[in-house]
C-alpha positions in Angstrom: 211.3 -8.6 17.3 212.2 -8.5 20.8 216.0 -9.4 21.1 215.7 -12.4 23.1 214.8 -14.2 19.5 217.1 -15.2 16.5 214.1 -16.1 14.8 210.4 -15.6 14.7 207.5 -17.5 12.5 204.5 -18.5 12.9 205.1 -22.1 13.1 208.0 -24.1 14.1 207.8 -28.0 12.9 210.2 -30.5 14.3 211.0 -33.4 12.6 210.4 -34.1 8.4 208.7 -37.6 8.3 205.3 -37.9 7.4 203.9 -36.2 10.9 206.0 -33.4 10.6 205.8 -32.6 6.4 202.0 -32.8 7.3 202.1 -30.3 9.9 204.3 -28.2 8.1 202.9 -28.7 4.3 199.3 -27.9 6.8 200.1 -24.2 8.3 201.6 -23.2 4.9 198.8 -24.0 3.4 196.7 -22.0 6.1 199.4 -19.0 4.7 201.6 -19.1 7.9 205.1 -18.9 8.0 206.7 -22.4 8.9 210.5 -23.3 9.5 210.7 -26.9 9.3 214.0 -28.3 11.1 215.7 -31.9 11.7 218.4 -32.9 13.8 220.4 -35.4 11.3 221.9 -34.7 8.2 218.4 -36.3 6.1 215.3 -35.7 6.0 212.7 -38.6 5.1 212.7 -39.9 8.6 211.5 -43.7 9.4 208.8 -42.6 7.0 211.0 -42.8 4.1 212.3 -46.0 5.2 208.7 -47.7 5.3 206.5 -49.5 3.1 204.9 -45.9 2.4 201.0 -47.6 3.4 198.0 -45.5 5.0 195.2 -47.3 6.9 192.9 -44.8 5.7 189.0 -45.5 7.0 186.4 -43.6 5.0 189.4 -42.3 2.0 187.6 -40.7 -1.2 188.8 -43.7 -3.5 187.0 -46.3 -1.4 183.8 -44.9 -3.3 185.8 -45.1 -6.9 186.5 -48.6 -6.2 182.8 -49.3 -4.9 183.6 -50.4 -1.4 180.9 -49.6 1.3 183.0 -47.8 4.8 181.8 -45.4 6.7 182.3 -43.5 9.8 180.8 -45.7 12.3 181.7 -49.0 10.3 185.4 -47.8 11.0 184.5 -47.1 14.7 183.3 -49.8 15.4 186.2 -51.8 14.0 188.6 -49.9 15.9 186.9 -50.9 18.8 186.9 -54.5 18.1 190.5 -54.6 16.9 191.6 -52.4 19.6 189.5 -52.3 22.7 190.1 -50.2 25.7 193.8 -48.9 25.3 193.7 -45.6 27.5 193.8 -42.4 26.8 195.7 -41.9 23.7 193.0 -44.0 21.9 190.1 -42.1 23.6 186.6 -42.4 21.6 187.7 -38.5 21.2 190.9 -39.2 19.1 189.5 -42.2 17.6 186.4 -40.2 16.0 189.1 -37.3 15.1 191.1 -39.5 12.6 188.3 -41.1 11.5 186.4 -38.2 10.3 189.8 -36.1 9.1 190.6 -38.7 6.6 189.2 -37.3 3.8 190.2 -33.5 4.7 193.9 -34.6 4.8 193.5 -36.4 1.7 192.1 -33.7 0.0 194.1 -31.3 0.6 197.8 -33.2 0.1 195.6 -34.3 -3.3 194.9 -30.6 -4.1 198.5 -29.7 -3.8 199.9 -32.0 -6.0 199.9 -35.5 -4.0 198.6 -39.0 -6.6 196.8 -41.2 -4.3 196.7 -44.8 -5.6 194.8 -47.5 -3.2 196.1 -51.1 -1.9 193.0 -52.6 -2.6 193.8 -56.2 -1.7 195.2 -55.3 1.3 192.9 -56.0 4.1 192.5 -55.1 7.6 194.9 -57.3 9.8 191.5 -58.7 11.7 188.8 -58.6 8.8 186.6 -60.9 10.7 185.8 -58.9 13.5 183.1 -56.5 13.7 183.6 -53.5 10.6 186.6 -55.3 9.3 187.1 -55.1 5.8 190.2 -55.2 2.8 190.9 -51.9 0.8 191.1 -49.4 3.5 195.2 -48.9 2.9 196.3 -45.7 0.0 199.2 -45.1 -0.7 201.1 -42.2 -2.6 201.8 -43.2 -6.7 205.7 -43.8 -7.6 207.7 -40.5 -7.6 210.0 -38.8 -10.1 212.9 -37.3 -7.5 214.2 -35.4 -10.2 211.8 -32.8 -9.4 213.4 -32.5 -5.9 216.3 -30.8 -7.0 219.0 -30.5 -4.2 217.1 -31.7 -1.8 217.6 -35.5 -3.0 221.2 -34.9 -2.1 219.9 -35.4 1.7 217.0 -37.6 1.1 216.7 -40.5 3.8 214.8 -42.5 1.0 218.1 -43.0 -0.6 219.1 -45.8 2.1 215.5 -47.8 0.8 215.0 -49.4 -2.6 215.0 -46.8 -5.4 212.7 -48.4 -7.4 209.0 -47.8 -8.0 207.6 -50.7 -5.6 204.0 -50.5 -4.5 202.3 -52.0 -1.6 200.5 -55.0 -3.6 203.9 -55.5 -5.4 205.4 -56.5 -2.2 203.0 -59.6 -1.6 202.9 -61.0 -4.6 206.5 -60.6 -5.8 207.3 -62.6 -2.4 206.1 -65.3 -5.0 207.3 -64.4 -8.2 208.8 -67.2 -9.5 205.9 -69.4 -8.0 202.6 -68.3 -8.9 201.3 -67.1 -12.6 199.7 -64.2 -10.3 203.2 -63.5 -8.7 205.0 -63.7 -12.0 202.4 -60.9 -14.0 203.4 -58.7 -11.1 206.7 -58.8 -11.3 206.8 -58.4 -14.8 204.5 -55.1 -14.2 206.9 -54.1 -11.8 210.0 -54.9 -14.2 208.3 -52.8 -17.2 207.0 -50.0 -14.2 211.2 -49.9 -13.3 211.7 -49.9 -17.4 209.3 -47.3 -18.0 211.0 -45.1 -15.4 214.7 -45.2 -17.0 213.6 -44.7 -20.4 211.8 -41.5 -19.8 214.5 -40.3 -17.5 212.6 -40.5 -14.1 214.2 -41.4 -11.0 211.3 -43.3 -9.5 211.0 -44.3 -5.9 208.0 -46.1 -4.5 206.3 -47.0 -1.1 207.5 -44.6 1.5 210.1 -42.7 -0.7 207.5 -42.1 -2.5 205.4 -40.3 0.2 207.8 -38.8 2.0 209.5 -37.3 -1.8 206.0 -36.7 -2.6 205.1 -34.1 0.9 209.0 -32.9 0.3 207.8 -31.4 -3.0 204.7 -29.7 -1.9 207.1 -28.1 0.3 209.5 -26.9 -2.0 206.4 -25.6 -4.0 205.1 -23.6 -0.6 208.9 -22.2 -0.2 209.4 -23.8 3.3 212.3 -23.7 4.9 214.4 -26.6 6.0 216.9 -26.6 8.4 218.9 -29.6 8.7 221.3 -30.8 11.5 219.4 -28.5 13.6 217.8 -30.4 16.7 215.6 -29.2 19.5 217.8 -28.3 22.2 214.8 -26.7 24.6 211.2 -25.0 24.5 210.7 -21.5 26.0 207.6 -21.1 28.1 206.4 -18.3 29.6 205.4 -17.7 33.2 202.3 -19.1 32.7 203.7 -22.5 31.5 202.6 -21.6 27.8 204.9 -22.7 24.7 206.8 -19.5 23.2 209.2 -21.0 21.0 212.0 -23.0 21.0 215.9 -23.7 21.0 216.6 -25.3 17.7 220.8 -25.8 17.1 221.8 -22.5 17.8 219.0 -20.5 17.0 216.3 -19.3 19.5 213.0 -19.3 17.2 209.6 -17.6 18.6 206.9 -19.7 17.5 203.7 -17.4 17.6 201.4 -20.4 17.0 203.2 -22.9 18.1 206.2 -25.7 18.5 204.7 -28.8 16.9 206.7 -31.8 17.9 207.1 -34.8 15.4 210.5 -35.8 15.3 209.8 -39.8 16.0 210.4 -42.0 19.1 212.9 -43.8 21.0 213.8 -46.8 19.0 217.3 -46.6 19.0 218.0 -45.4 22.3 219.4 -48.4 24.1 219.1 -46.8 27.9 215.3 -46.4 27.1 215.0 -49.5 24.9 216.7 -51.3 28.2 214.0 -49.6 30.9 210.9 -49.5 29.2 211.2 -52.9 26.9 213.3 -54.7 28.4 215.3 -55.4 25.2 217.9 -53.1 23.6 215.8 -52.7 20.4 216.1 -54.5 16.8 215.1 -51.6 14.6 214.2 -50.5 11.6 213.7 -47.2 12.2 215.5 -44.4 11.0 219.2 -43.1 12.7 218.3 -39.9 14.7 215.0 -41.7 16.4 216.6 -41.2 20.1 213.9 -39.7 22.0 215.2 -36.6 22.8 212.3 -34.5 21.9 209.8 -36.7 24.2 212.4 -36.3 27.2 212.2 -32.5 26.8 208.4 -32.3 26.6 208.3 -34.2 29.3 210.6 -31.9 31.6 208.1 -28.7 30.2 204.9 -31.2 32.1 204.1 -33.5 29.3 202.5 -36.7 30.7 203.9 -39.9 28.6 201.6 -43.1 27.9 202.6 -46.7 26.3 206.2 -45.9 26.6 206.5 -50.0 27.3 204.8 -50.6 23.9 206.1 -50.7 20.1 205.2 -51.5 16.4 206.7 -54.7 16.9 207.4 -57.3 14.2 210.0 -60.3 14.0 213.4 -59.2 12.3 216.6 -61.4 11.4 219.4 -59.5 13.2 222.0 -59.3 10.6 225.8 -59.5 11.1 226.6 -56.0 11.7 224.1 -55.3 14.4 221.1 -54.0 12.9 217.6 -55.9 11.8 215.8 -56.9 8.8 212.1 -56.9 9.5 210.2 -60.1 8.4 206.6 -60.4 6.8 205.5 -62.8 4.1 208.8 -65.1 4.9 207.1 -66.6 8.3 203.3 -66.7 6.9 204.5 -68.7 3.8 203.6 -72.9 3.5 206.8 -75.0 4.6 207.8 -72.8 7.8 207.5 -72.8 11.4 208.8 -70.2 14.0 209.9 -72.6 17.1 211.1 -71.0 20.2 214.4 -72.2 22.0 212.7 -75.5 23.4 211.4 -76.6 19.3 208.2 -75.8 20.3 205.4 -73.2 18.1 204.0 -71.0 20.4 202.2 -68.2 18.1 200.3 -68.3 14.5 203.1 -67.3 12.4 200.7 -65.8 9.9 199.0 -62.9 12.4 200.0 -59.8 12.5 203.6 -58.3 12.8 202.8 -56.5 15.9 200.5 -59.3 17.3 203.7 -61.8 16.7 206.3 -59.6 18.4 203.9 -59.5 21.6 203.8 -63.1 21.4 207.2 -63.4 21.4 208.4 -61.0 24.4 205.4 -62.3 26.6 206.6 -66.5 25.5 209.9 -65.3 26.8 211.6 -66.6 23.1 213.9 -64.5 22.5 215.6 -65.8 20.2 213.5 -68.0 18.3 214.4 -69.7 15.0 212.2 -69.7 11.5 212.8 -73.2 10.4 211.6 -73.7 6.5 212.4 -76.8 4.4 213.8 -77.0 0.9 210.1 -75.6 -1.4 210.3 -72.4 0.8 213.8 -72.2 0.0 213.2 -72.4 -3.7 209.5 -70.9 -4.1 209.9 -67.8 -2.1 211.8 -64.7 -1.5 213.6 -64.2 1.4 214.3 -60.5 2.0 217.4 -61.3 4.5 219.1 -63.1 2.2 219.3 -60.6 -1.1 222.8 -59.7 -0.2 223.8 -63.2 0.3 223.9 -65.7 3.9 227.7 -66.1 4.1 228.1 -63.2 7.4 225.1 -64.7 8.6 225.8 -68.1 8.9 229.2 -67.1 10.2 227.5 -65.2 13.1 225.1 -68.3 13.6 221.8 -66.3 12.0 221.5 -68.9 9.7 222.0 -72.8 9.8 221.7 -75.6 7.0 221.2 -79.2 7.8 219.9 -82.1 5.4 217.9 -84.0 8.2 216.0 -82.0 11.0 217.8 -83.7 13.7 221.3 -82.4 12.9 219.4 -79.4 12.7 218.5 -79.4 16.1 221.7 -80.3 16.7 222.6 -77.1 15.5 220.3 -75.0 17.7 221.0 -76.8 20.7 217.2 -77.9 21.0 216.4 -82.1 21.5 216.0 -83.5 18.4 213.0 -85.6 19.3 210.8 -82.5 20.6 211.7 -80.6 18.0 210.8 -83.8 15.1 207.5 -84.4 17.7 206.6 -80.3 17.1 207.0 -80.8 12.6 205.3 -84.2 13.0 202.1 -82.3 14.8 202.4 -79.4 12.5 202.6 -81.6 9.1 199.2 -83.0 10.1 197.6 -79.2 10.6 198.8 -79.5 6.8 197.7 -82.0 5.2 193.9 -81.4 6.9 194.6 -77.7 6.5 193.3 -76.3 9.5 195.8 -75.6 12.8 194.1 -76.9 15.8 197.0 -74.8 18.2 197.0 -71.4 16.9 194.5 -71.0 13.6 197.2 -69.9 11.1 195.7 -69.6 7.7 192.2 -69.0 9.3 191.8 -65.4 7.7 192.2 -64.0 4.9 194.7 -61.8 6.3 196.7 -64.8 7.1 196.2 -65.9 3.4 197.2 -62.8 2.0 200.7 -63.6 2.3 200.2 -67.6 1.4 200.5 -69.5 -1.9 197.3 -70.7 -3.1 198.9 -73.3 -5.2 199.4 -74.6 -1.8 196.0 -76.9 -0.4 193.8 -77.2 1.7 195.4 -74.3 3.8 197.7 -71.3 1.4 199.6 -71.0 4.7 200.0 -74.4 5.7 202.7 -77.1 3.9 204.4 -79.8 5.7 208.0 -79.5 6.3 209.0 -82.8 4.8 212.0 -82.2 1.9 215.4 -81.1 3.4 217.6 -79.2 3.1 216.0 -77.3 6.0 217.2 -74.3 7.0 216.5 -72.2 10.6 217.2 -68.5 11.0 217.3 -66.7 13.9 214.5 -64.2 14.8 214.3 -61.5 17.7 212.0 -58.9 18.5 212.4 -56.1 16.3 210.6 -53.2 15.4 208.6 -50.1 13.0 209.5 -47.3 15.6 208.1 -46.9 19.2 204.6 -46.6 19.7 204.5 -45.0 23.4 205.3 -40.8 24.2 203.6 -37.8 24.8 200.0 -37.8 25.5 197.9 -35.5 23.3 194.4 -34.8 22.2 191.8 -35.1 19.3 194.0 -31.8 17.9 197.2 -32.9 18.5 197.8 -30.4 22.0 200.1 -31.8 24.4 198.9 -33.2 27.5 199.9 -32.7 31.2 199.3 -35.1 33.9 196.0 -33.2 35.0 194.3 -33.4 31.7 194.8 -29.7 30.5 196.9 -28.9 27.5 200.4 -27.3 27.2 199.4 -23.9 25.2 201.4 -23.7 22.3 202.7 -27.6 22.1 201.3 -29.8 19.7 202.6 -33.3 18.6 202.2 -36.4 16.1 203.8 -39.5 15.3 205.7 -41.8 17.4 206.6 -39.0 19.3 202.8 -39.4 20.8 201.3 -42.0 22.2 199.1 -43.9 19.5 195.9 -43.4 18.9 196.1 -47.2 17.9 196.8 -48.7 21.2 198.7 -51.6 21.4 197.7 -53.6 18.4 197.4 -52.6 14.3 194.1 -52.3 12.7 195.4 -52.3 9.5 198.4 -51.4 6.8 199.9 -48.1 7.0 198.3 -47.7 10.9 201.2 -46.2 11.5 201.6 -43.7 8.9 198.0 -42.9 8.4 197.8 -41.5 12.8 201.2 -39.5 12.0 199.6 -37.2 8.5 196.5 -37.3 10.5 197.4 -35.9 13.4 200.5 -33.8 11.9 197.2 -32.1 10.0 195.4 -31.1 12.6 198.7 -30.0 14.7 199.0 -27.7 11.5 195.2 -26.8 11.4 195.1 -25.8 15.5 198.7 -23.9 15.5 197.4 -22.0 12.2 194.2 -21.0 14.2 196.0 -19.7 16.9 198.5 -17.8 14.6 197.1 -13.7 14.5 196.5 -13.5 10.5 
């Protein structure tokens, strides 16, 4: 080895959340030598922090379950759902995922991965062209006992260690208010039972992926390298990746530096210039952006760095942000901006109602729910109680919605003139302003006790109660700009040899909306595949 290198391998990974286990779990597989490194002190990455779904077109359990998709079905949903959104969702790349789903799946099922689908989740706009519900997998509950010393460092350890699945989530929402809601949470209950009896240590959703990928590479004698973050690449004098700077070690990559250490979300300078907004995360600590800054400086051409997987959050006392779901699609709630008026169907999409928010200007805008939300549904925000955030004005109680106003600082008579107008949508069940509760992706987190609409019920019976909402966030969706195998991009359209990248380190292949649950996930082990795949192929055997 020339002396110029600490290291050599075949493969160098950077990052260890879903992209970069992929990647790395990929080329050893392929027999290559991989060193896997991460800048902070856990490994997991946002991945382990997330609900663990996969938007997963074409997966081999569709078939088990009986549900007709197909290659072109998908296509031509993506299309409809996304439109034109540049280059990072080309026809090329989109037609790359597509087909690569069931390879991926395959081969983390061969090595050890149990697949389990979200089949009532369904695509978050099933009535356009090729939508559909049961394209979302997800990976079983996992016993973390069988990661040894490595759960010491896990990042899953900061989400719920408890075997929660994807359909758990909408229906225990309701628990205590629908038979439906109560029989899952009694499964989940006896799932959390079963676990502790036998002596597992279960996680779910995405500590159960992440754990999951994290044993295959224990199995495939990996190594990890934490604390260690990219510092620089080394190209040659042709502009061609030769390795890389990782902590203090030079490492020669002979097939390549795969990038896949996440985005910018909590960078605050960058937050600032390209959003506009200093960011209300819930991404993972260590998601800074570094890596994208130093592609860029090697040539790397950057698209949608002004986009993100946005979704309304409660910012909580101490600065960060608890993302919101079924909490504004439930009956008996209305997101009002500062003025008391509804500007957005509070039942879309996450991503679709943090656009609407940052292009309404409403930042803040308050969640106002009367006393049968209060008492029928869960409220994730307020599990560890409401006292900090009503002391930092998050949160505010009144018995009549004028004093409520009051307590916003919005005119009690717009404000009563903007429930009056929505109570009607209500009781006639359709909502003539912005069509919540129109699809059944708006009803799948509703109460269907609740008629004619499951996502429409007056706000009549005080207490009501408003809490603050701002613009937060899954991760960054914009970065470097790669192709259907995951090379990096320059400016002129020709690849950086020897750089490869995935995740919200690149630019989606998604554009700027969300086709479906887990569309973030399912791009990142797609892509972090066939990163692993094309650096393995250009690796001498």
């Amino acid at each position: 080895m020339d002396e110029r290198w600490d290291r050599e391998v075949d493969v160098l990974v950077v990052g260890t959340g879903a992209a970069g286990m992929t990647a790395a779990i990929t080329a050893a597989d392929a027999g290559r030598t991989v060193l896997l490194v991460e800048s902070t002190d856990k490994w997991g990455g946002t991945t382990a922090l997330s609900g663990g779904g996969l938007w997963m077109p074409t997966n081999p359990l569709m078939a088990k379950l009986g549900l007709d998709d197909s290659v072109d079905k998908a296509l031509t949903y993506m299309q409809a759902a996304i439109g034109e959104a540049g280059p990072a969702s080309s026809p090329e790349r989109r037609r790359a995922f597509v087909e690569t789903v069931p390879e991926v799946y395959r081969l983390l099922e061969r090595l050890g991965l149990r697949w389990t689908a979200a089949k009532d989740y369904p695509d978050y706009y099933p009535d356009r062209p090729g939508g559909m519900t049961g394209r979302g997998i997800e990976a079983e509950p996992f016993d973390t006992r069988k990661l040894g010393d490595r759960f010491a460092t896990f990042r899953g350890r900061e989400s719920i260690p408890a075997p929660l699945k994807t359909d758990d989530v909408w229906l225990l929402s309701r628990a205590w208010s629908t038979p439906s809601g109560f029989v899952r949470g009694a499964r989940f209950v006896f799932r959390t039972l079963g676990g502790l009896v036998t002596g597992k240590r279960l996680f779910g959703i995405g500590g159960a992926l992440t754990a999951n990928l994290m044993a295959i590479l224990i199995r495939q004698r990996v190594e990890l390298l934490l604390e260690t973050p990219l510092r620089s690449l080394v190209l040659d004098d042709a502009g061609a990746v030769t390795g890389a700077v990782v902590g203090d070690l030079r490492v020669r990559a002979t097939g390549g530096v795969i990038l896949a250490a996440g985005g910018f979300a909590r960078n605050t300078e960058w937050r600032q210039k390209y959003h506009g907004i200093p960011g209300y995360t819930s991404a993972a600590a260590g998601d800074l952006g570094e890596v994208i800054g130093i592609a860029e400086a090697a040539g790397a051409r950057l698209e949608l760095m002004d986009d993100a997987w946005w979704g309304l959050s409660v910012p909580t006392a101490d600065h960060g942000a608890q993302f919101v779901l079924s909490e504004r699609s439930m009956p008996f709630g209305i997101i009002v901006d500062g003025d008391g008026d509804r500007y957005l169907n509070e039942s879309a999409s996450y991503i679709d109602v943090g656009h609407a928010m940052l292009e309404h200007g409403a930042v803040p805008s308050w969640l106002i729910v009367e006393a049968r939300h209060r008492r029928r549904y869960l409220f994730n925000a307020f599990l560890q109680g409401t006292k900090q955030l009503r002391a930092a004005g998050i949160v505010h109680t009144a018995k009549t919605l004028d004093e409520l106003a009051g307590a916003l600082g919005i005119d009690p008579t717009r404000l009563r003139a903007t429930v009056a107008r929505f109570n009607g949508f209500a009781r006639r069940g359709v909502d003539e302003d912005f069509g919540r509760g129109r699809t059944v992706y708006d009803n799948y987190y509703g109460d269907p006790r609740v008629k004619p609409n499951p996502n429409l019920g007056p706000l009549e019976k005080g207490p009501f109660t408003a809490v603050q909402l701002v613009p937060g966030d899954l991760g960054t969706k914009g970065g470097l700009l790669t192709d259907a195998d995951a090379r990096v991009l320059r400016a002129d359209g020709t690849a950086i040899a020897g750089l490869y990248a995935a995740g919200n380190t690149t630019a989606s292949v998604m554009g700027r909306t969300y086709p479906g649950p887990g569309s973030t996930i399912a791009p990142a082990v797609v892509f972090g595949y066939r990163a692993g795949r094309a650096a393995s192929r250009t690796t001498p055997a």
